[in-house]
C-alpha positions as CSV (number, residue, x, y, z in Angstrom):
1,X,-13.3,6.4,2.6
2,X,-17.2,5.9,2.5
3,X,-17.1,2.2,4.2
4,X,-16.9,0.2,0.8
5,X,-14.7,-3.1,0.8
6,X,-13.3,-4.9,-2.2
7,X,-15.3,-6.0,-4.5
8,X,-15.6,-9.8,-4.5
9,X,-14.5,-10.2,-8.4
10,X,-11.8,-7.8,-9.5
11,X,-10.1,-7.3,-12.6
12,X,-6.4,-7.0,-11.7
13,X,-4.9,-3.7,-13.0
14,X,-1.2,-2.0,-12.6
15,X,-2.6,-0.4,-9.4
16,X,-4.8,-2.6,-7.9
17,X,-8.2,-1.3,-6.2
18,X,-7.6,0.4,-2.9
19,X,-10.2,1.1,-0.3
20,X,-9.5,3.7,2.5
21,X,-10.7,4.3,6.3
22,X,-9.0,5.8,9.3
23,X,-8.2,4.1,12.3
24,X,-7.9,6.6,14.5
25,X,-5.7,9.6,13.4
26,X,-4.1,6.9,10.7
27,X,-5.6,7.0,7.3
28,X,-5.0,3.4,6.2
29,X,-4.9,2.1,2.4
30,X,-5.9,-1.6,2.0
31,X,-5.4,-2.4,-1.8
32,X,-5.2,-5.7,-3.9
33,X,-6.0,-6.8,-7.3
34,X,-3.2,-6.2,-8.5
35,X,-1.8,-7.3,-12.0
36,X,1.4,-8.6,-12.5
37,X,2.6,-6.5,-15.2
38,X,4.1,-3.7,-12.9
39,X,7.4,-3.9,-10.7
40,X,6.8,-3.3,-7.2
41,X,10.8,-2.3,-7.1
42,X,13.7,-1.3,-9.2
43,X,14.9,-5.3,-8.9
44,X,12.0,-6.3,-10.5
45,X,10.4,-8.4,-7.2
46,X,8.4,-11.0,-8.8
47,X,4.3,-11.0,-7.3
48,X,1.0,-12.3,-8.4
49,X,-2.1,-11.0,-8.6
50,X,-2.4,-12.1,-5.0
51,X,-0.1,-9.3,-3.9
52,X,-2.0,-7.8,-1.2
53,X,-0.6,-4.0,0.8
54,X,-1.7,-2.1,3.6
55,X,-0.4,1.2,3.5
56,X,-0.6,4.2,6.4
57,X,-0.4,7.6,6.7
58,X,0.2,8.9,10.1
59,X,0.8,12.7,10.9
60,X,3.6,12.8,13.6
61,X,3.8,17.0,13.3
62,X,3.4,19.6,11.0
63,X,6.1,18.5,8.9
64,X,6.3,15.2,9.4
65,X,3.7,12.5,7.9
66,X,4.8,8.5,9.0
67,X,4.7,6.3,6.2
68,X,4.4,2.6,6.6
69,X,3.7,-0.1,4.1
70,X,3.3,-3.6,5.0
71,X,3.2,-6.4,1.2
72,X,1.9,-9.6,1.2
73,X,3.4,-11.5,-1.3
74,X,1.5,-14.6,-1.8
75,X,2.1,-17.9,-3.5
76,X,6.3,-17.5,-3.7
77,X,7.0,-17.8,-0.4
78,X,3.5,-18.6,1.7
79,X,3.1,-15.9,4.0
80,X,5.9,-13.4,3.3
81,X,5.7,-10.0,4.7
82,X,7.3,-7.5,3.7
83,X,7.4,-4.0,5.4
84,X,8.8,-0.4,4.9
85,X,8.8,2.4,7.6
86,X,9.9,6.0,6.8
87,X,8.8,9.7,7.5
88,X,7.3,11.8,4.7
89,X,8.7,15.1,5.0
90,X,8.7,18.3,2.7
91,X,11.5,19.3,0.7
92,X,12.1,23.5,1.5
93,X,11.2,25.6,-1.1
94,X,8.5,23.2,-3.1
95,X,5.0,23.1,-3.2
């Protein structure tokens, strides 16, 4: 959130290193360096330490937060996207 970037030499870890900024209202989550010893899903999708996402957080109303995540899984399948869309919303009666 302070303007950083990646690092140019990164030791992949289960969550990667993620660097934040906003774009607008959008706070957006760019984070690689990933190892390969986590599961991005319950199936088990295979990535590399190439894996590269770009989440964001966009508030559409008091209760409602946008969430969008966009993969790049590298090296499998050159160039494959993968994206998610869905609204963040509060469940009643929780903190």
């Amino acid at each position: 959130m302070d303007g950083r970037s990646h690092p140019e030499k990164l030791d992949p870890s289960a969550y990667g290193h993620s660097v934040g900024y906003w774009e607008k209202d959008t706070l957006v989550v760019d984070s690689k360096g990933f190892s390969e010893n986590f599961w991005i899903d319950r199936t088990g999708l295979p990535h590399t330490e190439q894996l590269h996402t770009v989440e964001r957080f966009t508030r559409i109303d008091f209760n409602t937060i946008k969430y969008e995540v966009l993969m790049m899984i590298l090296r499998f399948i050159p160039n494959l996207e993968w994206r998610l869309r869905s609204a963040l919303e509060p469940r009643h009666g929780t903190v």
